[in-house]
C-alpha positions in Angstrom: -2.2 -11.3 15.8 -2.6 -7.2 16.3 -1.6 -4.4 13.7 -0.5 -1.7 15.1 -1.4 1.7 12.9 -0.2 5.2 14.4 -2.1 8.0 12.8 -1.1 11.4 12.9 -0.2 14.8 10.6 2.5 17.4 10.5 1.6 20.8 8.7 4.6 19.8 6.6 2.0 18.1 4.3 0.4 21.5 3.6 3.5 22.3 1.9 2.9 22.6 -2.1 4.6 19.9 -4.4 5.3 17.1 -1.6 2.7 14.4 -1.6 0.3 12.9 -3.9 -1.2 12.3 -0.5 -4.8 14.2 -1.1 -6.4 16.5 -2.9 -6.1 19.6 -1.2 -4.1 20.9 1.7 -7.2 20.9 4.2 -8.5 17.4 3.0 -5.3 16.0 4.0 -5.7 17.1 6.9 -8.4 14.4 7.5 -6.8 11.4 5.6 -4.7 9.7 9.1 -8.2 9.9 10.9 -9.9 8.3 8.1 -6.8 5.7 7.6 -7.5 4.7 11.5 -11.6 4.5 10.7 -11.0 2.4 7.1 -8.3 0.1 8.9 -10.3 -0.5 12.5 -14.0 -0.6 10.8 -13.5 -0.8 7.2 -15.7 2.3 6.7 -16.1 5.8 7.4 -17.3 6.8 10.6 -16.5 10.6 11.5 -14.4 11.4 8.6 -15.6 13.6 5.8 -13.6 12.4 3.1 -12.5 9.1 1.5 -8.6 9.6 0.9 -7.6 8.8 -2.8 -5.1 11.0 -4.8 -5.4 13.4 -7.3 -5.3 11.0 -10.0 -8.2 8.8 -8.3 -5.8 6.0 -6.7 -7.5 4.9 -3.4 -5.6 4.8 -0.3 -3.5 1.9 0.8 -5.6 1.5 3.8 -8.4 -0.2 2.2 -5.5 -3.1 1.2 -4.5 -3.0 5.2 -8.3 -3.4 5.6 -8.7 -6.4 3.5 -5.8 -7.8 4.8 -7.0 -7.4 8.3 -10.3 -9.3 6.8 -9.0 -12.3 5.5 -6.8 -13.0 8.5 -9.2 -12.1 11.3 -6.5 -9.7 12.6 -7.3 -7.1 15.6 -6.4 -3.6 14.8 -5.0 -0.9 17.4 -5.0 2.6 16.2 -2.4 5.1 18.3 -3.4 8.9 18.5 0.2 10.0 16.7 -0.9 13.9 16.9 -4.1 13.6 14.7 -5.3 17.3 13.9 -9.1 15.9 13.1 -11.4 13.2 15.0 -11.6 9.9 14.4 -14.0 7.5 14.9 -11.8 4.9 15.7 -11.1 4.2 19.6 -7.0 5.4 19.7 -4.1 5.1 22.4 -3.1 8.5 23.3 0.4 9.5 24.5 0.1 12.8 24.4 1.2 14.0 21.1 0.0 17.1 19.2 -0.1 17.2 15.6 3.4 18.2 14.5 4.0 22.2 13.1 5.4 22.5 9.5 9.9 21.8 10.3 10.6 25.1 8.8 9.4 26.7 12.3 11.1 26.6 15.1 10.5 23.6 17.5 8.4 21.8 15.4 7.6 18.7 17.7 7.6 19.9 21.2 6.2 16.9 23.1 8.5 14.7 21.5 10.7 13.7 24.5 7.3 12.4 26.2 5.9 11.0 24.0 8.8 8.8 23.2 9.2 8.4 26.8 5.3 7.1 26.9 5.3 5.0 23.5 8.0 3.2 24.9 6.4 2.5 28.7 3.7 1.0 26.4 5.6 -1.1 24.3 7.3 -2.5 27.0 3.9 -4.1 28.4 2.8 -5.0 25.2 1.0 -8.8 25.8 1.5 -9.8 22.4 5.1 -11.6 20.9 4.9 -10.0 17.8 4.8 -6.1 17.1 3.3 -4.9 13.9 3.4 -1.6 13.5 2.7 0.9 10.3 2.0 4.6 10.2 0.0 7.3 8.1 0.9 10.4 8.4 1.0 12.8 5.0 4.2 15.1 4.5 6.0 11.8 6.4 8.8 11.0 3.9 9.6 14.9 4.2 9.6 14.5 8.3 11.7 11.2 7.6 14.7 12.6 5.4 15.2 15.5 8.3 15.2 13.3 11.1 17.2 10.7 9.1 19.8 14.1 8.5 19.6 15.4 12.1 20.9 11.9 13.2 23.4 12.1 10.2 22.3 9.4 8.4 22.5 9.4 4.7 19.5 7.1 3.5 17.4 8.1 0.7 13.4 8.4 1.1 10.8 7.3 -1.6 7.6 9.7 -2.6 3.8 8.9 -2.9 4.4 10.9 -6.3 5.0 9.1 -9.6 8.4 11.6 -9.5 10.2 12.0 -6.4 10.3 15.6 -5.6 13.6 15.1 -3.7 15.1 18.9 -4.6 11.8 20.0 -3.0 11.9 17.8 0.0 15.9 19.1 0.7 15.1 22.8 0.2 12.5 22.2 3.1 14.7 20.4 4.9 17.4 22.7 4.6 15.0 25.5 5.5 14.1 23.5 9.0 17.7 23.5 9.9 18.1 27.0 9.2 15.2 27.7 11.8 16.1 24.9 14.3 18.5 24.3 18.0 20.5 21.4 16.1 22.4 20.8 13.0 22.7 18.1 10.7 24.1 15.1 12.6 24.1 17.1 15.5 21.3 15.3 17.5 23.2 11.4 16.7 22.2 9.5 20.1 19.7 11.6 20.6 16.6 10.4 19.0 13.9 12.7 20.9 15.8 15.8 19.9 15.9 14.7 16.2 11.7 14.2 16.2 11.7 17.6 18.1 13.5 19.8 16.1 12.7 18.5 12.6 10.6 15.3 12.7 6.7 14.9 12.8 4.9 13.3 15.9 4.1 10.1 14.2 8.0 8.8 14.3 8.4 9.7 18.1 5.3 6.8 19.2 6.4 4.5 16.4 10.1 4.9 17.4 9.3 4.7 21.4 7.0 1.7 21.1 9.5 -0.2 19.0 12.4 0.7 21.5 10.2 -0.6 24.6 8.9 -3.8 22.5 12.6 -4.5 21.7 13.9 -4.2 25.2 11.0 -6.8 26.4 11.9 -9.3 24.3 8.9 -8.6 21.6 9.1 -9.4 17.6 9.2 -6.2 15.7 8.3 -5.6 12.2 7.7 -2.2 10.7 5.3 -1.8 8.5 6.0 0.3 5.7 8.5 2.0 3.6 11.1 5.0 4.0 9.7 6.7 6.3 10.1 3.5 8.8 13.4 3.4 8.0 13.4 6.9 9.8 11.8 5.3 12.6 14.3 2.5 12.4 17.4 5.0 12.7 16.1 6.4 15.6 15.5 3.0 17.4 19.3 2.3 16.6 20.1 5.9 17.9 18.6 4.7 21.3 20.5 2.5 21.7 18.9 -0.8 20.8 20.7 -3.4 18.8 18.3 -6.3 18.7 16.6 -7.5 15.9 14.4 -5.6 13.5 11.9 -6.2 10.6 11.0 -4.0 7.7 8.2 -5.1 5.4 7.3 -3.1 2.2 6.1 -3.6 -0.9 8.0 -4.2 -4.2 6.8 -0.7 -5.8 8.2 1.1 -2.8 11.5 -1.5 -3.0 11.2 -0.6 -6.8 11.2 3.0 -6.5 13.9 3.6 -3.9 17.4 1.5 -3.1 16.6 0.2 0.1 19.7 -1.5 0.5 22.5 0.6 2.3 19.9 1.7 4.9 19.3 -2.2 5.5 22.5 -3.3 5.6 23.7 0.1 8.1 20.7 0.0 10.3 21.2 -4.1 10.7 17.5 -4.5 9.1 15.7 -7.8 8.0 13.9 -7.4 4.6 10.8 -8.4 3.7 9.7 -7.4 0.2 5.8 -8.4 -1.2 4.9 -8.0 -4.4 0.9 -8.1 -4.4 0.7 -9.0 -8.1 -2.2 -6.3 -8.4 -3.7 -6.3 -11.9 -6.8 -4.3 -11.7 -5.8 -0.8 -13.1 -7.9 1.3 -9.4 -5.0 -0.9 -7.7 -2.1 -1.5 -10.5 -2.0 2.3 -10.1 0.1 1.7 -6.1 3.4 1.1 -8.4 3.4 4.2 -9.7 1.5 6.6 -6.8 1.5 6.0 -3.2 3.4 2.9 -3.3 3.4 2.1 0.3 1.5 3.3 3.0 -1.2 2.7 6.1 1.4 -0.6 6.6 0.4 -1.9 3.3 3.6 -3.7 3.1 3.8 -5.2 6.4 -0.3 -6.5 6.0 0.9 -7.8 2.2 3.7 -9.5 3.9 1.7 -11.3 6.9 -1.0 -12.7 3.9 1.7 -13.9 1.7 3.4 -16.2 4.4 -0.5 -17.4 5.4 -1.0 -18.2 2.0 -4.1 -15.3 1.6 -2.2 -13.3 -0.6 -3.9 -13.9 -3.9 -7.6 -13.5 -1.8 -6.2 -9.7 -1.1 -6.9 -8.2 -4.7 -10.4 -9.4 -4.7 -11.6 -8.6 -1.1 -9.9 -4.9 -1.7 -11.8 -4.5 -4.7 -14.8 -5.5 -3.5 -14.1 -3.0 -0.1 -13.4 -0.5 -2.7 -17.1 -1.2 -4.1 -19.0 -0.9 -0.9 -17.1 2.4 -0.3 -18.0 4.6 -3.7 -20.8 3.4 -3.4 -21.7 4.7 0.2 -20.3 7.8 -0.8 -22.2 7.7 -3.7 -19.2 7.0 -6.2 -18.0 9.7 -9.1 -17.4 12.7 -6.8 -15.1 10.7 -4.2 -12.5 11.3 -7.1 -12.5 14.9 -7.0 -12.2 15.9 -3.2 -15.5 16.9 -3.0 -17.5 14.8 -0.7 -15.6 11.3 0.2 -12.4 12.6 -1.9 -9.8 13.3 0.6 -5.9 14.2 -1.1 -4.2 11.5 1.1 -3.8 8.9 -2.0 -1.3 6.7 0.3 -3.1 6.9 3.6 -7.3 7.1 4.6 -10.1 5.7 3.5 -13.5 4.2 5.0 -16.4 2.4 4.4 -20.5 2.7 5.6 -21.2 -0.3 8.3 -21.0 0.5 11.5 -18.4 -0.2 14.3 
């Protein structure tokens, strides 16, 4: 089987108070590049940082890694508008990284590159598609587009507290600045990514559309801001079948039920019964992330799930001490501010 992770950024994470996601505006920056590295490689390989949050909570990615370990799954990393190299080989569809959605136009490729993510999926050789995302600032990107299409579903946070009155003043201020209004782009999926979205959700959206079409097993890999991704696939136009897998501290934190039930979704929550406190620490910050959820869920029905804890931990080993440990914490060296997304390790590809 093949996990599918699309990496990209939207300057929408450099605003202040959004994301737990890092620990400063410019190492965030780097945290999808080194998501796509930690995930393909397990290790760093051009990225500067190791992502963990402020508090110290590693990225998700290393779980998706370990995961991705135990069931000898392959790993394809798409190029969702990443604003720093990666190590890891991508699929490019032409998107840049996305401009913060207060500006106008935020997300100007996004017609093509929906149009392109979807050619692709439609080819896909596989019968099941897999597919998560890591992109910081995302649950921001996620409640606009889910507004533009005039859909009312909540979106979680990477933060113990969900800054929600900070996430609708931004979103507010991008449909002050934008072509469209709220609800205005319903149908229209591309426009809704355009105006207010982030490039990540226009080659998640366009691959699932294209997969569906052919016939292909989706499952979306993630939390909230996949539920973006799924409005947008039923604002295309496709009705068939659709999976969303998450974990139970992003079910926990967020009611997940009326976006299921309207967007027709089928459910799959994991619990990963995490007891060590560098991993415990995912119920309360980051929560879901670098499709976590969807890599919990595909151990738990081969039975691996209780082997995930301990190869994470021991991933988590090899990379402090590559990096040479304490200062990976801090942001300085192999601390990047992208708690729920990024992360690497020190063996080559």
């Amino acid at each position: 089987m093949r996990l599918t992770l699309v990496a990209g950024t939207t300057r929408t994470a450099a605003i202040d108070g959004l994301s737990a996601a890092g620990a400063s505006a410019d190492l965030r920056r780097h945290t999808p590049s080194a998501d796509a590295e930690l995930v393909r490689y397990g290790r760093l390989v051009r990225s500067p940082v190791l992502p963990v949050s402020p508090s110290g909570c590693p990225t998700p990615a290393v779980v998706t890694r370990a995961v991705v370990e135990l069931l000898g799954l392959d790993v394809v990393v798409c190029d969702g508008g990443l604003a720093e190299p990666t190590g890891a080989p991508t699929v490019d569809f032409g998107a840049n990284p996305g401009h913060d959605i207060r500006k106008p136009d935020p997300v100007r490729t996004a017609p093509g590159v929906f149009a392109a993510a979807k050619a692709v999926g439609a080819r896909l050789a596989e019968d099941h598609l897999v597919v998560g995302e890591t992109v910081p600032g995302g649950t921001t990107t996620a409640l606009a587009v889910m507004r533009a299409l005039g859909e009312p579903y909540p979106v979680s946070s990477s933060l113990p507290e969900n800054p929600l009155a900070r996430k609708e003043e931004v979103v507010e201020a991008a449909f002050e600045s934008s072509d469209i209004a709220p609800g205005q782009a319903a149908h229209r999926p591309e426009l809704a990514v355009r105006f207010v979205g982030d490039p990540v959700l226009a080659v998640v959206a366009g691959l699932c559309v294209g997969a569906l079409d052919a016939g292909i097993r989706v499952t979306l890999a993630g939390g909230t801001q996949l539920v973006a991704a799924a409005a947008l696939v039923r604002h295309a136009g496709c009705q068939e079948s659709l999976e969303l897998a998450t974990t139970s501290y992003l079910a926990d934190s967020v009611d997940l039920g009326p976006a299921v039930d309207g967007l027709d979704l089928d459910l799959t929550v994991t619990d990963p019964g995490f007891t060590d406190e560098r991993l415990s620490q995912y119920a309360t910050v980051g929560k879901e992330g670098a499709a976590m959820g969807g890599a919990l869920a595909l151990a738990d029905r081969t039975g691996d799930l209780d082997a995930v804890e301990p190869r994470t931990l021991a991933l988590l080993d090899a990379l402090f001490a590559a990096a040479d440990g304490p200062d990976a914490q801090h942001g300085t060296g192999p601390g990047d501010e992208s708690g729920p997304d990024g992360a690497g390790d020190d063996r080559g590809p």
